[in-house]
DRENNUZA-331374 format. One record per residue: residue in one letter; y, x, z of N, C-alpha, C in turn. Coordinates in steps of 0.001 Angstrom, whole numbers. Example, Ala and Ser with C-alpha at 12.3 -4.5 7.8 and 13.67 -1.06 7.14 Angstrom:
<pts>
A	-5690	13190	7800	-4500	12300	7800	-3300	13200	7800
S	-2250	12850	7080	-1060	13670	7140	30	12900	7870
</pts>
This chain:
<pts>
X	-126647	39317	155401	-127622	38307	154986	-128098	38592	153562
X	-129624	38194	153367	-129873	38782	152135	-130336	37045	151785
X	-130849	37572	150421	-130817	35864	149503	-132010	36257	148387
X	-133000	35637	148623	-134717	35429	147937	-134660	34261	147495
X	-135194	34150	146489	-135800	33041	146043	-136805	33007	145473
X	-137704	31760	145606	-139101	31818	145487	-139651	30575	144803
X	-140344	31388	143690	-141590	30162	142848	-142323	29807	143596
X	-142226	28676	143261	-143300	27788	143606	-144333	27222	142399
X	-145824	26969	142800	-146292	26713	141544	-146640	25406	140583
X	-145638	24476	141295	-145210	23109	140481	-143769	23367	140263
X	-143089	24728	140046	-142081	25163	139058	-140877	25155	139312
X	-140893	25050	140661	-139470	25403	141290	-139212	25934	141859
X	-137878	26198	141974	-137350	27683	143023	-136576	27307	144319
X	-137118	28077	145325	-136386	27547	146350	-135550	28942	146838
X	-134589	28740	147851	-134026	29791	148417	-134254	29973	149755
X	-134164	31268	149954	-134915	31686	151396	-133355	33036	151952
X	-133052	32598	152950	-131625	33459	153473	-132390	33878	154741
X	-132165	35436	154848	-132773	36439	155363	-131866	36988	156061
X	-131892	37192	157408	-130932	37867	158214	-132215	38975	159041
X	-132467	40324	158184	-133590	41459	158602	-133961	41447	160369
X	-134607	41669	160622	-135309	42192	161975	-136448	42192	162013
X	-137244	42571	163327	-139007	42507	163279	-139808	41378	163166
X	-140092	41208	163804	-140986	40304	163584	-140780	38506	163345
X	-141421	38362	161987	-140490	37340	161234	-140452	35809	161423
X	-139455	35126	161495	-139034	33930	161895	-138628	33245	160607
X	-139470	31907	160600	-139177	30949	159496	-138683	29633	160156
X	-137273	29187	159454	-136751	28134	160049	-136223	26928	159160
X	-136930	26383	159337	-137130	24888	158456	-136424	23845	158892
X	-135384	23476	158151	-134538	22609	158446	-135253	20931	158086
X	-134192	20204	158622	-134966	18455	158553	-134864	17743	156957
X	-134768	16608	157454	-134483	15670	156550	-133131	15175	155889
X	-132360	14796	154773	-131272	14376	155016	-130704	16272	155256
X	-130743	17283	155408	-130683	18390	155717	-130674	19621	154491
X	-129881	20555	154996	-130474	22511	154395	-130342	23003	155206
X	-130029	24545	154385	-129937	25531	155296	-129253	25957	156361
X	-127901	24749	156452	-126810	24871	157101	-127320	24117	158483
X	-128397	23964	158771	-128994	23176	159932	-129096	23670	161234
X	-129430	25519	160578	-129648	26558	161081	-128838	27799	161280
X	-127665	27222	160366	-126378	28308	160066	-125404	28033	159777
X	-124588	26836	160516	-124031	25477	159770	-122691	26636	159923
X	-122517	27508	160748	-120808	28124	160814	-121139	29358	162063
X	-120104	30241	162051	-120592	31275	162915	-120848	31153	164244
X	-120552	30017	164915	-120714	29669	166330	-122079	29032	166367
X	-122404	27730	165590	-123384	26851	165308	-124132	28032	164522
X	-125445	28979	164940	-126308	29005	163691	-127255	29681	164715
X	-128131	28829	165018	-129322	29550	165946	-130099	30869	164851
X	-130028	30618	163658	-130925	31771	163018	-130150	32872	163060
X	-128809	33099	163500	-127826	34819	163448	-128209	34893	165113
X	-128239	34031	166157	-128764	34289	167397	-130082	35073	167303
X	-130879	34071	167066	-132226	34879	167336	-132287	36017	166300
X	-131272	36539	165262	-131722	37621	164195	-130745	38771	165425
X	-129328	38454	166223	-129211	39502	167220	-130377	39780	168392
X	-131297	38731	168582	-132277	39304	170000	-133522	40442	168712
X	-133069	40581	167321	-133803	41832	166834	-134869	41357	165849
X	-134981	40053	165684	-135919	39207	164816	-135921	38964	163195
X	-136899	38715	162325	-136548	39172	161219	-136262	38147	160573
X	-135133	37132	160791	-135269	35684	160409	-134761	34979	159010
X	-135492	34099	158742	-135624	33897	157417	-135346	31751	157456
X	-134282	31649	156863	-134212	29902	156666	-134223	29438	155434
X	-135131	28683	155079	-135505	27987	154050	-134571	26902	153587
X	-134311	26947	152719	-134032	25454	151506	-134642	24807	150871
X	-135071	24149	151328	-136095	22887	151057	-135638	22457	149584
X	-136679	22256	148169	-136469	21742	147072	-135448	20418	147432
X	-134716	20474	145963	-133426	19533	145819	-132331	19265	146341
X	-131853	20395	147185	-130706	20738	147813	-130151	22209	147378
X	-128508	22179	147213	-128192	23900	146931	-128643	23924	145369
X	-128751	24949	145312	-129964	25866	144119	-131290	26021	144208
X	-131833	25236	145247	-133480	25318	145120	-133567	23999	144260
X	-134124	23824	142954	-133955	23402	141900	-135020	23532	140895
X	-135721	22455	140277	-136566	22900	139336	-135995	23785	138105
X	-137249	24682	137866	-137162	25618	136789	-136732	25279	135510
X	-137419	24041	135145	-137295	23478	133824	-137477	21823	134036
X	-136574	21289	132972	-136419	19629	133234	-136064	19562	134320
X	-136030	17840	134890	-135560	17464	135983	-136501	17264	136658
X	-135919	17423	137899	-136423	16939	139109	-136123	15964	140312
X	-136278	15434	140199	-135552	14066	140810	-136074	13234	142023
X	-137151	13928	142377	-138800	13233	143591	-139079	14171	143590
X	-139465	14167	144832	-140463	14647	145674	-140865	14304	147145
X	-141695	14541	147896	-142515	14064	149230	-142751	15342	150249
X	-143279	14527	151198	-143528	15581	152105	-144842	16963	151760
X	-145258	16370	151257	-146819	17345	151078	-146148	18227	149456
X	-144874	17982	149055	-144387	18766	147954	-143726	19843	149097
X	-142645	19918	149983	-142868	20555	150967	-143752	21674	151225
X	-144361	20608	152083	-145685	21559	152573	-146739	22327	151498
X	-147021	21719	150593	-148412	22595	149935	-147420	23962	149084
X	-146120	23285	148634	-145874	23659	147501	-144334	24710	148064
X	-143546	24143	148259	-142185	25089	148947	-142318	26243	150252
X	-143297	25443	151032	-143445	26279	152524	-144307	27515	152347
X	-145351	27046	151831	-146478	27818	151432	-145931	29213	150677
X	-145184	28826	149643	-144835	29574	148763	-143939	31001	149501
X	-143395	30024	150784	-142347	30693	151367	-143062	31912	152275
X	-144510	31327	152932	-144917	32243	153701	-145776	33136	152945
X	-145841	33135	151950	-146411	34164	151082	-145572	35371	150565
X	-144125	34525	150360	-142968	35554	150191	-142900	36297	151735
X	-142677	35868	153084	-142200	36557	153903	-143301	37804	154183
X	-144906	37031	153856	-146299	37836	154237	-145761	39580	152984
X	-145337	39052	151924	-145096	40408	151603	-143936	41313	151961
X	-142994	40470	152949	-142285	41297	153034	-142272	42305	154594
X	-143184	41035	155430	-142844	41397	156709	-144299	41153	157236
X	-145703	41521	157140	-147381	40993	156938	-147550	40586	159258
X	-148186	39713	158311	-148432	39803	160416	-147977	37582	160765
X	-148476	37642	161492	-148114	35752	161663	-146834	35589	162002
X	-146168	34434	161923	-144912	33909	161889	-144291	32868	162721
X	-143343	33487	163260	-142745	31908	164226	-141783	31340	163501
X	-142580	29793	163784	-142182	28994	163069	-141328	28108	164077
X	-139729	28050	163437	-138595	27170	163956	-138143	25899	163453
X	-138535	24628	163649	-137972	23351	162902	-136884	22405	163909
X	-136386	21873	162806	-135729	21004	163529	-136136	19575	162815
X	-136727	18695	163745	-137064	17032	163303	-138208	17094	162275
X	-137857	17116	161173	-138498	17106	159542	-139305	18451	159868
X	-138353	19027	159813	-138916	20353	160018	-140048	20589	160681
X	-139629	20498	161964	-141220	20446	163166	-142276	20111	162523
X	-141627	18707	162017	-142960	18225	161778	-144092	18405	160344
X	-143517	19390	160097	-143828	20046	158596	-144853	21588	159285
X	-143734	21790	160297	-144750	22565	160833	-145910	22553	161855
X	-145900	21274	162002	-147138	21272	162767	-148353	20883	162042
X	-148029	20110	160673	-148629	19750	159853	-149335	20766	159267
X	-148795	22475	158830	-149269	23753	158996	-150037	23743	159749
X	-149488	23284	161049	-150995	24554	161974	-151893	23650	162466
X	-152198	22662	161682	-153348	21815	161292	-154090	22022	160284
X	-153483	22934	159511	-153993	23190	158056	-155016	24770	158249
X	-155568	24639	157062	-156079	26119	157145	-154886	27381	157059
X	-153661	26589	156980	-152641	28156	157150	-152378	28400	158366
X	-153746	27575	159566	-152747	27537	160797	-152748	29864	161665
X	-153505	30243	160857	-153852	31486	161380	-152253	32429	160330
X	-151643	31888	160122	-150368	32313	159317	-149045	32445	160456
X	-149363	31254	161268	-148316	31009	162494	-148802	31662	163674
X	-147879	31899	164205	-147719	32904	165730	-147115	31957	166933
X	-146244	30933	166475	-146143	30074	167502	-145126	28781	166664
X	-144859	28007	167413	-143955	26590	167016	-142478	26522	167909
X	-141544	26839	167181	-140511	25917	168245	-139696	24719	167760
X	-139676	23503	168463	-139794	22113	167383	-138889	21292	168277
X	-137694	21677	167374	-136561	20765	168529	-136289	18936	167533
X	-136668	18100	168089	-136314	16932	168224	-136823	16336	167168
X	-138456	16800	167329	-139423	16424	165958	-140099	15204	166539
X	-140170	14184	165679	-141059	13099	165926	-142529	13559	165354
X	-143752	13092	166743	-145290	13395	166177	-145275	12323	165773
X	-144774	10960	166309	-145316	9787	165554	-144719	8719	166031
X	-144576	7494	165526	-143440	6608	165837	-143744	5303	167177
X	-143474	4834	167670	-143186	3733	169024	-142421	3178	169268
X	-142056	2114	169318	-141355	835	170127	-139740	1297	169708
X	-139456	1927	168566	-137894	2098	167995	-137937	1361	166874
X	-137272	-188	167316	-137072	-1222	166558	-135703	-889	165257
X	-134994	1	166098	-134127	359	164907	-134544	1155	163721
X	-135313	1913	164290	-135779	2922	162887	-136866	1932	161707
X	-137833	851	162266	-138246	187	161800	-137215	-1194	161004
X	-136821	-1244	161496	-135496	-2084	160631	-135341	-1560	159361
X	-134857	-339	159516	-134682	1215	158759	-135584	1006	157609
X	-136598	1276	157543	-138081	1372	157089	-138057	-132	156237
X	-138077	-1010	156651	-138172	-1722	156140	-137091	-2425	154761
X	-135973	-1987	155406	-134654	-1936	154033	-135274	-767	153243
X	-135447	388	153496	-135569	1094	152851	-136759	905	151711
X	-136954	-16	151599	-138228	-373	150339	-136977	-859	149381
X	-135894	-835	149214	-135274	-1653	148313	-135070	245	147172
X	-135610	1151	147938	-135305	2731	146831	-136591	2189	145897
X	-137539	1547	146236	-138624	873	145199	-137632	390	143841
X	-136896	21	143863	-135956	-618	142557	-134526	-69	142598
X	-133947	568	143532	-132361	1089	143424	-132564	2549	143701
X	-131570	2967	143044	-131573	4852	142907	-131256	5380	144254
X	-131451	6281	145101	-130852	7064	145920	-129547	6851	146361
X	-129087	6867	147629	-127643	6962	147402	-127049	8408	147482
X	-125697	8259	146885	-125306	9736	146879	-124877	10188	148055
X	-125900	10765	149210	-125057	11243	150869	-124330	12001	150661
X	-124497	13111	150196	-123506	14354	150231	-121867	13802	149618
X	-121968	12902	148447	-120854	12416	147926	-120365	11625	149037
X	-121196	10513	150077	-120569	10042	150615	-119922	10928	152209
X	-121341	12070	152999	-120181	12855	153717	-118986	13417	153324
X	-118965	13547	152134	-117229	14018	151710	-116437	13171	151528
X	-116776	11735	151734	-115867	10521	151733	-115340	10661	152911
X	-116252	10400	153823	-116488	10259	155437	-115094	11174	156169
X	-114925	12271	155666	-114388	13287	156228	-112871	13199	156362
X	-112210	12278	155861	-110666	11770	155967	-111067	10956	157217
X	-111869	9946	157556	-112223	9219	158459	-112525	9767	159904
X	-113281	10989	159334	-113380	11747	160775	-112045	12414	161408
X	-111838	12881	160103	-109829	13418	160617	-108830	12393	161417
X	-109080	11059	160779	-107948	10401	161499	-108738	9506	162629
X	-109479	9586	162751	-110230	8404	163726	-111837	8815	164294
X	-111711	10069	164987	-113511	10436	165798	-113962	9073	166272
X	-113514	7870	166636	-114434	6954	167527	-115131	6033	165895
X	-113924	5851	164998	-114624	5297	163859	-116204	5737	163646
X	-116230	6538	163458	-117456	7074	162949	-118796	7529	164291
X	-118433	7307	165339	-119019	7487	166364	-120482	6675	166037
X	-120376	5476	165329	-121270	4675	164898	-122804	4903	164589
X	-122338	5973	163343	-122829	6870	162290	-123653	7905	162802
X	-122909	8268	163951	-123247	10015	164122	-124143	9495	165300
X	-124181	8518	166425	-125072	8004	167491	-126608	8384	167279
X	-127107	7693	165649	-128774	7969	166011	-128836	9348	165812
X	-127967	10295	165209	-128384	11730	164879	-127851	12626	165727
X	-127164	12124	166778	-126566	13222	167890	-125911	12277	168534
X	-125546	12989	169940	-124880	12766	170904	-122972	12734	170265
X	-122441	11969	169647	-121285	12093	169109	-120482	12811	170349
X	-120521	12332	171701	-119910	13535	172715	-120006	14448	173220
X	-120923	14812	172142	-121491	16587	172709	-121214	17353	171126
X	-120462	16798	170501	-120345	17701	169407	-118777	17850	168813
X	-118157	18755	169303	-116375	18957	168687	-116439	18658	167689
X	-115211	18450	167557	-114131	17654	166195	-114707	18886	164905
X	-114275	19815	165388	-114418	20669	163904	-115734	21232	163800
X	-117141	20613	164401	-118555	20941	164252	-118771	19891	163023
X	-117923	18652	163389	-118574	17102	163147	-117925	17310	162057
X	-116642	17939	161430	-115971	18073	160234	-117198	19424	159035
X	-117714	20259	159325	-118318	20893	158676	-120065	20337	158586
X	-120273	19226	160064	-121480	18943	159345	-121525	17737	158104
X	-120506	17258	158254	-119881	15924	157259	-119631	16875	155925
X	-118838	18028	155536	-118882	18698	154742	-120019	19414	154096
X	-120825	20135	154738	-121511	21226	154463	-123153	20260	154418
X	-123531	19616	155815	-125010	19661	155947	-125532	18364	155114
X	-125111	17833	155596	-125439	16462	154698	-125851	16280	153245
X	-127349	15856	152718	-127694	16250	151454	-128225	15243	151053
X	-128803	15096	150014	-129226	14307	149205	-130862	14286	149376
X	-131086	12924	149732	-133078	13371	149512	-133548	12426	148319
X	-134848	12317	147640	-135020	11779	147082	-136652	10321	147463
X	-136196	9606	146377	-137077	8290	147004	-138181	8379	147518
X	-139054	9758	146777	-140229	9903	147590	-140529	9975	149167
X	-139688	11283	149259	-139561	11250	150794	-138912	9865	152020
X	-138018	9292	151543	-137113	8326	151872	-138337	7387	151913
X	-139516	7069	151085	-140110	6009	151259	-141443	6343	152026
X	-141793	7178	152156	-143007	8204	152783	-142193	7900	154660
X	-141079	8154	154580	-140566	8511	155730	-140504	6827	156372
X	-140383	5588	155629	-140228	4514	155295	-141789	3841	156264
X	-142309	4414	155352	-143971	3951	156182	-144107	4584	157212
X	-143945	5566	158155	-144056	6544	159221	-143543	5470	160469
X	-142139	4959	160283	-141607	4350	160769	-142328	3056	161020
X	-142599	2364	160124	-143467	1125	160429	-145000	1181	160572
X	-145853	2538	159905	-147244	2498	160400	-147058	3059	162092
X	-145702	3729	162417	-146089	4505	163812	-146836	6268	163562
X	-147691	6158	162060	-148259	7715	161992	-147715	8211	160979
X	-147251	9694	160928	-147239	10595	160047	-148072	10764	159404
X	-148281	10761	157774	-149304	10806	157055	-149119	10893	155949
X	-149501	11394	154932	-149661	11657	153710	-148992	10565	152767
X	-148757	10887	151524	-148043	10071	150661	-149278	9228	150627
X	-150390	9697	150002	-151403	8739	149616	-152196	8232	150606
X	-152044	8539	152041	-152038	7902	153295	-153722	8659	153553
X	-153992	9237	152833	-155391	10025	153191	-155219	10775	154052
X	-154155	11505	154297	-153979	12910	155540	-153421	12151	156859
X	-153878	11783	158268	-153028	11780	158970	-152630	12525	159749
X	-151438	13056	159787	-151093	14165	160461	-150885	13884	162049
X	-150489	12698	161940	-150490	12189	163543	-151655	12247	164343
X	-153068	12250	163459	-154234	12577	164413	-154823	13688	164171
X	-153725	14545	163434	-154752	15521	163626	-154084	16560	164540
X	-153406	16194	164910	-152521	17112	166395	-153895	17515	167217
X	-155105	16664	167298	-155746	17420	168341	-156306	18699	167695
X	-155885	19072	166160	-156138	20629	165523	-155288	21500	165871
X	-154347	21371	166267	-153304	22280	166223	-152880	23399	167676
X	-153540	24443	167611	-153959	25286	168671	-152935	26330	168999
X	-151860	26235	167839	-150681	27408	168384	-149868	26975	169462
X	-149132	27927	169968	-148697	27866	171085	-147391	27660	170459
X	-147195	26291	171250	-145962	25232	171271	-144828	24954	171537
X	-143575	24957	171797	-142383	24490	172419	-141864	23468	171893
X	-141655	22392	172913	-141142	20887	172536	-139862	21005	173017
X	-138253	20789	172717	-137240	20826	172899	-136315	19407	172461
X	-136369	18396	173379	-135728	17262	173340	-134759	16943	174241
X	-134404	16182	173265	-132781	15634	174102	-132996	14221	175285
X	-132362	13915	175742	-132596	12502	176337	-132222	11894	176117
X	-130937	11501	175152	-130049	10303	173922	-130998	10373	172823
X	-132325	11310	172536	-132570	11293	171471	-133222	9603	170817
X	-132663	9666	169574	-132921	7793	168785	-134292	8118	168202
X	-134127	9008	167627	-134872	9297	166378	-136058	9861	167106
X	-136487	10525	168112	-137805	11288	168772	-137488	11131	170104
X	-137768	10307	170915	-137121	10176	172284	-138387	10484	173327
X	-137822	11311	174193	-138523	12222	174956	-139925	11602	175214
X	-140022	10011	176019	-140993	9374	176354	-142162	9593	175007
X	-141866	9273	173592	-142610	9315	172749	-143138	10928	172837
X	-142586	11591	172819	-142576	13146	172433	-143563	13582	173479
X	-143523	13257	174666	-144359	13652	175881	-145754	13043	175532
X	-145728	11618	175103	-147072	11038	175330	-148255	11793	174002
X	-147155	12245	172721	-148221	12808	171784	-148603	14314	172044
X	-147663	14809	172980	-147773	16415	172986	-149503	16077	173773
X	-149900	15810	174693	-151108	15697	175492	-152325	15693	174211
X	-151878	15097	173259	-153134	15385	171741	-153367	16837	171611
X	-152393	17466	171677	-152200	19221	171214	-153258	20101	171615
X	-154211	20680	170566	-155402	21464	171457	-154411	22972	171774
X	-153451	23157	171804	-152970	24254	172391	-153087	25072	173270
X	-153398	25808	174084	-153378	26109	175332	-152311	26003	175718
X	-151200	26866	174975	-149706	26913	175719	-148605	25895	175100
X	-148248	25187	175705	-147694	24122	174949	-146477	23354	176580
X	-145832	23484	175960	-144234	22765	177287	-143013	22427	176161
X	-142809	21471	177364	-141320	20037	176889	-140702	20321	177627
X	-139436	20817	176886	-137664	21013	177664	-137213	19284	177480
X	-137011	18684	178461	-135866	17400	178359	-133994	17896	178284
X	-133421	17978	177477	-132175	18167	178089	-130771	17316	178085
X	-130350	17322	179637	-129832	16411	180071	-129118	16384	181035
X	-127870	16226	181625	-127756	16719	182576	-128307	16840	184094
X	-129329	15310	184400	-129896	15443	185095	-130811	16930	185241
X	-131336	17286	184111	-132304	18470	184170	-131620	19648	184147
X	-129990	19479	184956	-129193	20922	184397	-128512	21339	183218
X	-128552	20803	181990	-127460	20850	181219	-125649	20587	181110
X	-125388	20627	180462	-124057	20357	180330	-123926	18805	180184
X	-124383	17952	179328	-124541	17257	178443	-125642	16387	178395
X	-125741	15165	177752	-126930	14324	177640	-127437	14685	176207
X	-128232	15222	175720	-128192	15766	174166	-128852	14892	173858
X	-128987	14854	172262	-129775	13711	171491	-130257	14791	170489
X	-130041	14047	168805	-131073	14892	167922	-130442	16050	167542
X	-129064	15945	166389	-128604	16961	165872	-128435	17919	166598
X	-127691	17486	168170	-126679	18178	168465	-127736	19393	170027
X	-128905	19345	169417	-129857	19645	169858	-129731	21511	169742
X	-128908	21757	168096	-128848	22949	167917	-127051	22859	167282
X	-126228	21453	167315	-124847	21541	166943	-123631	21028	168148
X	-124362	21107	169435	-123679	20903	170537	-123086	21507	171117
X	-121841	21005	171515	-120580	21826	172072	-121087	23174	172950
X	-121991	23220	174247	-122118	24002	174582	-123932	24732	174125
X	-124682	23937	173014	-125552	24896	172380	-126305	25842	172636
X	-124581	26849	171578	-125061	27942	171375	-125553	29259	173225
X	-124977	28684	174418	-124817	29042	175329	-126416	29322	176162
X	-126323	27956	176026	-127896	26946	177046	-128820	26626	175934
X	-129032	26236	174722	-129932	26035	174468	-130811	27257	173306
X	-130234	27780	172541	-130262	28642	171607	-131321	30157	172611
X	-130883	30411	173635	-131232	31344	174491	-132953	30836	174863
X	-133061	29300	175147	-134367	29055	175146	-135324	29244	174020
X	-134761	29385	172706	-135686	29793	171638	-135567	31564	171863
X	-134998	31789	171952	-135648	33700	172221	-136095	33956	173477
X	-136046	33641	174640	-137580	33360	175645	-138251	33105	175217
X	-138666	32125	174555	-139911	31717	174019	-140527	32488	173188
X	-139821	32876	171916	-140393	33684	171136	-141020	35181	171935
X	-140052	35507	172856	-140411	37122	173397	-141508	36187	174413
X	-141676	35930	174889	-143094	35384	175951	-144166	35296	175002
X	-143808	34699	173845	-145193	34635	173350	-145646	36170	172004
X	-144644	36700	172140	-144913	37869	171650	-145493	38905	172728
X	-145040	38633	173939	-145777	39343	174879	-146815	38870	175334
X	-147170	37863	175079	-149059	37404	175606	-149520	37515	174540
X	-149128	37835	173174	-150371	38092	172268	-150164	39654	172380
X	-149409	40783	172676	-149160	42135	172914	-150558	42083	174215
X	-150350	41494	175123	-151369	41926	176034	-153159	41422	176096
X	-152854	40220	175309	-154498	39624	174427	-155099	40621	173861
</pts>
């Protein structure tokens, strides 16, 4: 694994972990999230999978997690469109020199939806395709997340809380008592599709700190129903009928946070041509009823689901080979 890091030009550096192959893969972790989303331990890390099917894959660290860190002074906020204009951008400019040619783009949740927000943009001729496991396009009839949203205006007057300080609280709790915390882990995964010692390193390792911007951006999403801009000028939720790359939707059927019904009704916006929704579940043949996390941190995963992102990628490397 190699290790880049990259200016950005509102002055911060982010890190970009590179596992070499051809043709290059950018994988953007969520919210609440890093790099460990994508590489959480050697069993769990869809980006060393798809870098063995020969791919040149590259996972991002999103500003204010790790060492992606402003240059000078603090930094303490930031939003989604700091992200996008400013970290991502930066990122596909680094990979364009290293590896020139369009890019498949891998998210999970946050992620996705950062990248679809791309291939709405004029960078959408940068991307080669989408694979977007358990991304919300836009919000519906989830009274809990709106609950959510609505406490969450109290970061208007109180600081952040410390997550990462508190997953390392958490983690005596998970040792002596998995159903305790079953609570916790419900809207972000299937708590029974994810072993004891997955749920101990994502409590350790993934769990990060975000700051109020995003937390309150993410705040309104929830209660307007659309993805949209801090200053509410961009909506990204309507502009899905821009977004023409060729697609993969990968949802769970426990999912809280993006639940299949929602996920199906916005994909039909997509001017895509090629564009399909995996449900997985056991009805549809899985192991498991999956939900969000455990979408890419589930017991059997790395087996059944991980294998559907390198089909995809080689199919759509072979219909633009024969275009």
């Amino acid at each position: 694994m190699e290790l880049h890091h990259v200016d950005t030009e509102d002055g911060w550096r982010v890190r970009l972990f590179r596992f070499p192959g051809d043709k290059p893969v950018l994988f953007v972790h969520g919210m609440g999230a890093n790099h460990y989303n994508f590489d959480l331990n050697e069993r769990h890390s869809l980006a060393r999978h798809v870098a063995r099917a020969g791919y040149d894959c590259w996972v991002v660290e999103l500003r204010g997690r790790g060492e992606s860190q402003k240059l000078e002074g603090k930094g303490d906020d930031w939003d989604f469109e700091d992200f996008l204009n400013q970290d991502l951008k930066a990122c596909l400019a680094t990979l364009a020199e290293h590896n020139p040619g369009p890019v498949h783009w891998v998210g999970h949740s946050m992620g996705g939806m950062l990248g679809l927000a791309m291939a709405a943009s004029e960078m959408a001729d940068s991307l080669r395709s989408l694979t977007l496991f358990g991304t919300p396009l836009g919000f519906s009839g989830q009274w809990m997340l709106k609950a959510w949203g609505a406490m969450a205006q109290v970061h208007r007057v109180l600081p952040t809380m410390d997550q990462e300080k508190w997953g390392r609280r958490m983690l005596p709790l998970v040792r002596r008592n998995r159903k305790a915390v079953d609570f916790f882990l419900r809207f972000l995964a299937n708590p029974d599709n994810v072993d004891e010692e997955t749920s101990l390193d994502i409590f350790e390792k993934l769990v990060t700190n975000e700051a109020p911007g995003i937390i309150l951006q993410f705040s309104d999403w929830v209660r307007s129903g659309h993805v949209r801009s801090k200053n509410k000028q961009v909506d990204y939720t309507e502009a899905l009928n821009r977004v023409r790359t060729p697609s993969l939707f990968i949802s769970g059927v426990q999912d809280r946070m993006s639940p299949p019904k929602n996920t199906r009704r916005w994909i039909s916006r997509l001017a895509s041509k090629e564009k399909r929704f995996l449900e997985l579940s056991v009805k549809t043949g899985f192991s498991a009823d999956y939900g969000h996390g455990d979408l890419l941190m589930g017991k059997r995963a790395p087996e059944e689901v991980y294998p559907l992102a390198v089909n995809w990628l080689r199919e759509v490397d072979e219909q633009l080979k024969i275009s």
